[in-house]
N, C-alpha and C positions, 0 to 999 in steps of 0.2 A: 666113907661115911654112908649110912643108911639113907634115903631118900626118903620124902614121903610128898604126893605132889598134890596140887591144889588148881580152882582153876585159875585164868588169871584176873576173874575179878577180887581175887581175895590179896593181892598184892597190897595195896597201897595196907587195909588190916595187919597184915602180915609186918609190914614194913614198921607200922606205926604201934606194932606188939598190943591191938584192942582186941583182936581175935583170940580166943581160947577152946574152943570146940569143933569137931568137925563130925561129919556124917559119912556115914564109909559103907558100900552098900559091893555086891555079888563079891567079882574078883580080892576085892579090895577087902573083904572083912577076914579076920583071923592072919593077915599080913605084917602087923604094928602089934608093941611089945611094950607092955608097962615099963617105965622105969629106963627104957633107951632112947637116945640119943636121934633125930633124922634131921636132915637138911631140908630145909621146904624148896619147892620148886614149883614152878608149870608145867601142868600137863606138857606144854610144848618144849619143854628140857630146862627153861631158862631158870638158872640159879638166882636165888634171892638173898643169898648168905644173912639167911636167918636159921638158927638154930633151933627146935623146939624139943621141948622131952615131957614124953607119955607120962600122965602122973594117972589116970585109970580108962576104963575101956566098959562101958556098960552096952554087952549084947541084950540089945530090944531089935521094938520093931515100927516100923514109919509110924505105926501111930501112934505107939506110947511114948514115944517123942515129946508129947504135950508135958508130961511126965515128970520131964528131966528141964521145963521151962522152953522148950523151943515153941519159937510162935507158929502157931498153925497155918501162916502165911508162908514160912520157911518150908515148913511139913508138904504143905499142898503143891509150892514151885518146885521144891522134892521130886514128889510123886508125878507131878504134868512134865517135870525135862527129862526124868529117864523112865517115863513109863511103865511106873511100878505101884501093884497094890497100898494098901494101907498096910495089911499084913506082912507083907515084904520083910525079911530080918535086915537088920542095918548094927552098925555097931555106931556110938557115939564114943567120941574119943576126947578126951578134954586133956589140953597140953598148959605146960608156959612154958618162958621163951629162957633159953642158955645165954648167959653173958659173952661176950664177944670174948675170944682168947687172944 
């Protein structure tokens, strides 16, 4: 199965299926594919056996972020952890979560 990895503060989200959107920014943009299937994980390997699948992919940019409803507290911890413009292109990726099989 496809991967798609997270860091791990977004676990307990993950686990508890509150989370729906993510922010996806250099390597990581144009990686993930509407309409398929990925395993969430941590950055550090560790599997979460949750399921999620792409329902759209809207390429912006860190600051029209505001945009799409993300809070500009989000946008700005953004931009201060990975030391990135406003202008920065980022993809926002909005998922939900696959039923257990």
């Amino acid at each position: 199965m496809n991967e798609i990895f997270f860091p791990s503060q977004y676990k307990k989200a993950l686990l508890n299926k509150t989370k729906n959107s993510t922010i996806r920014i250099r390597n990581e943009i144009g990686k993930y594919k509407v309409g398929k299937i990925y395993s969430a994980k941590s950055y550090a390997g560790s599997d979460w056996n949750v399921q999620i699948k792409i329902l759209k992919i809207f390429p912006t940019t860190l600051r029209k972020l505001s945009n799409f409803g993300i809070p500009k507290r989000s946008i700005e911890a953004t931009r201060k952890k990975e030391k990135i413009s406003l202008n920065e292109k980022v993809e926002l990726i909005i998922y939900n979560y696959e039923k257990e099989h």
